[in-house]
C-alpha positions as CSV (number, residue, x, y, z in Angstrom):
1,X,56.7,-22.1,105.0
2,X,56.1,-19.0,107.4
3,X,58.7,-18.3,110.0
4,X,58.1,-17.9,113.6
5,X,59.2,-14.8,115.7
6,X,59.9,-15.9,118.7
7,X,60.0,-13.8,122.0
8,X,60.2,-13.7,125.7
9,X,56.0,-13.1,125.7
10,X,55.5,-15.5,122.6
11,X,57.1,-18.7,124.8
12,X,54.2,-20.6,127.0
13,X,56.0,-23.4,128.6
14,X,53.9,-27.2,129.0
15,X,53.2,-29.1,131.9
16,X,55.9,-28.9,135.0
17,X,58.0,-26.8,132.5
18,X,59.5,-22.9,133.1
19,X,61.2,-20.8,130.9
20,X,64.6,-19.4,132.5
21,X,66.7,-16.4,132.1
22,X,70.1,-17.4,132.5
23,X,71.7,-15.1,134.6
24,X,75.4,-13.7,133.3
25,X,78.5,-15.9,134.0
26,X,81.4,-14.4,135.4
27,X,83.6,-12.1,133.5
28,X,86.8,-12.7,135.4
29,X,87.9,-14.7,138.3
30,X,88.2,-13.4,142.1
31,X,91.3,-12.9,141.0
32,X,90.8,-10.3,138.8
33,X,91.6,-12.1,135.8
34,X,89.2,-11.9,132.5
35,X,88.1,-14.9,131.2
36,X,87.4,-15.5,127.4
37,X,84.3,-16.8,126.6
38,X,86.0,-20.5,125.7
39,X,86.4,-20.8,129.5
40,X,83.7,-19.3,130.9
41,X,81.3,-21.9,132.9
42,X,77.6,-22.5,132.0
43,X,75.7,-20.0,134.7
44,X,73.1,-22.4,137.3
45,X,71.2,-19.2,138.2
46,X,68.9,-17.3,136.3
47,X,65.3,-16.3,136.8
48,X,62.0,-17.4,135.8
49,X,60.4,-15.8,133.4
50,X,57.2,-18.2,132.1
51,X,55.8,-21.1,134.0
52,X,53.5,-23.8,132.5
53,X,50.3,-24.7,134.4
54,X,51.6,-27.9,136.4
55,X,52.1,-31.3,135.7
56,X,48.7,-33.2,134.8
57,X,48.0,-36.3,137.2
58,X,46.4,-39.4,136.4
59,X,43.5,-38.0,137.5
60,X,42.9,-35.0,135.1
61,X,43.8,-33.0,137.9
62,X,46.9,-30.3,137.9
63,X,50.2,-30.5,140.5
64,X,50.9,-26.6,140.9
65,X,54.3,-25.3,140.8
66,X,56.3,-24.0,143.5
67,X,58.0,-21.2,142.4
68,X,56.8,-17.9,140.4
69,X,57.6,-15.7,137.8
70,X,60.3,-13.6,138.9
71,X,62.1,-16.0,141.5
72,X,65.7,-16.2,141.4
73,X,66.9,-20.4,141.1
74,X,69.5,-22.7,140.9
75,X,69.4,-25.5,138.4
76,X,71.1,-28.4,137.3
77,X,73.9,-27.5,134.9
78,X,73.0,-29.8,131.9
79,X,69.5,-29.6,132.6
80,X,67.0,-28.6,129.9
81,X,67.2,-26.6,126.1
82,X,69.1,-23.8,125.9
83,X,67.5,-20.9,123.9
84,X,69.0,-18.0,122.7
85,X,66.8,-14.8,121.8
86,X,68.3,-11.9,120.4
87,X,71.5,-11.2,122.6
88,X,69.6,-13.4,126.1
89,X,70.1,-16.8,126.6
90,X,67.1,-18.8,128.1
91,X,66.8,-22.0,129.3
92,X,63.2,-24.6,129.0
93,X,63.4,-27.2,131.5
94,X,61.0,-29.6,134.0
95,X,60.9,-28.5,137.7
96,X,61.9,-30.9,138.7
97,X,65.6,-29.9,137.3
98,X,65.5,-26.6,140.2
99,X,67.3,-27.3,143.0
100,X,66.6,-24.0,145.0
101,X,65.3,-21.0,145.1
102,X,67.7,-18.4,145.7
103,X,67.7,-15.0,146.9
């Protein structure tokens, strides 16, 4: 069975989907103190990086998306597949699981 090598470029996201960059958590408090990675929260920012083509109607026709590659958002924290490539962690989820686009 062949393997697949799967990168950034090589992901095309279905449908109302996008494919997320998760942005880095926090590597210590306000505080100032470091956090190990056992108590470091799930980031709900990152940035798109791949949106699909929209969600098909019943009428054949496509919803667009509202956001665009490169927009900075806020998503619901146990919200869609995490993917890890190389050393980045990605996230595949519906649009309807962004919350807000932040800048």
């Amino acid at each position: 069975m062949p393997s697949i090598a799967l990168s950034v470029s090589t992901v095309k996201p279905l449908g109302d989907r996008v494919f997320i960059k998760v942005s880095e958590s926090e590597e210590k408090t306000t505080g100032g103190i470091l956090l190990p990675d056992s108590a470091k929260e799930k980031p709900q920012v990152g940035e798109i990086v791949a949106v699909g083509l929209g969600k098909l109607n019943d009428n054949g026709t496509r919803q667009a998306i509202d956001i665009a590659v490169g927009d900075r958002v806020l998503y619901s924290k146990y919200a869609g597949t995490d993917i890890k490539l190389g050393t980045e962690e990605y996230v595949l989820l519906s649009e309807k699981d962004i919350l807000a686009i932040v800048s």
